[in-house]
N, C-alpha and C positions, 0 to 999 in steps of 0.2 A: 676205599675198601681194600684191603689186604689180601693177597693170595694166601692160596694154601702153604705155599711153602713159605719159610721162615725170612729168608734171603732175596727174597722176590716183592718188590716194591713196585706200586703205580709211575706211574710219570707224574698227577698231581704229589703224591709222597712225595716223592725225588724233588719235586720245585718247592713245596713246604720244607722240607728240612734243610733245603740249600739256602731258595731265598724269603723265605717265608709265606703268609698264610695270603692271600689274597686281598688287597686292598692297604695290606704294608707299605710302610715307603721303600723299602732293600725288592720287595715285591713289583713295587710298582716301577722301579726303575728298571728293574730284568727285565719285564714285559715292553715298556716303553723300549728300551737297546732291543729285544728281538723284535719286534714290529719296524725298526729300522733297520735292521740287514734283510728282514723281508721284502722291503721295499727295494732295497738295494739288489737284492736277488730277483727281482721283478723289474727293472729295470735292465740287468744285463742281459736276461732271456733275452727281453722285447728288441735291443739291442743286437744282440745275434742272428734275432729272427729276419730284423733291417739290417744282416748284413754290414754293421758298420764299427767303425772302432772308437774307440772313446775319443780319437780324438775328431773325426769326422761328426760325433755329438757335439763335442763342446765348441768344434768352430761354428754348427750348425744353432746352438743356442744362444752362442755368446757367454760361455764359462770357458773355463781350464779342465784339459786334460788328468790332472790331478786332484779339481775337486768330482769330476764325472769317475774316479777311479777309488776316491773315499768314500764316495754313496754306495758305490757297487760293491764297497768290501764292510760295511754298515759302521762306517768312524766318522759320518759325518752328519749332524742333522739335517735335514732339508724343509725349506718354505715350501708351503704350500701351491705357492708362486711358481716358486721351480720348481717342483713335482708336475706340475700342470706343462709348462714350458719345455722341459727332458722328454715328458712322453707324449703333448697331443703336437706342439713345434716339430720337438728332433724326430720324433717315430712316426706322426703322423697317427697313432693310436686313441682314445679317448678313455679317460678316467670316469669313473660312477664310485660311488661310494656308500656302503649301506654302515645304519649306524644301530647297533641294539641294545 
């Protein structure tokens, strides 16, 4: 839905005319890359909150430095495997997941 004013666009507009309509492939891969620097930005919090530096993670889990600093800047996919192993291992945190 459109504002009143001419020049004044939603946020879904803006993601339609950039990446397209919902369920697009240009769509669904924008979504998929944000949901991964979400991730990545959820794991540096939880990270900060334990006080610790990426590299005290990834001796802690058994990775590198560098791929603990790709996730946190969202240019790296991650297994499921390791999302589980970075935050309930290294943080001591636990993962839940709702699906809709």
């Amino acid at each position: 839905m459109k504002a009143n004013k001419k020049n004044i666009t939603t946020l879904e507009e803006h993601f339609e005319t950039r990446y397209g309509k919902i369920g697009t492939k240009t769509r669904t891969e924008f979504e998929i890359k944000a949901k991964s620097f979400a991730i990545g930005e959820i794991i540096k919090e939880e990270r900060h909150l334990a006080k610790m530096t990426q590299q005290e993670l990834a001796e802690k889990t058994g990775t590198r430095k560098s791929f603990i600093s790709r996730i946190e800047n969202g240019h790296s996919d991650i297994q499921l495997s390791t999302l589980y192993r970075l935050i309930e291992t290294g943080l001591g945190r636990k993962i839940s997941f709702t699906i809709q």
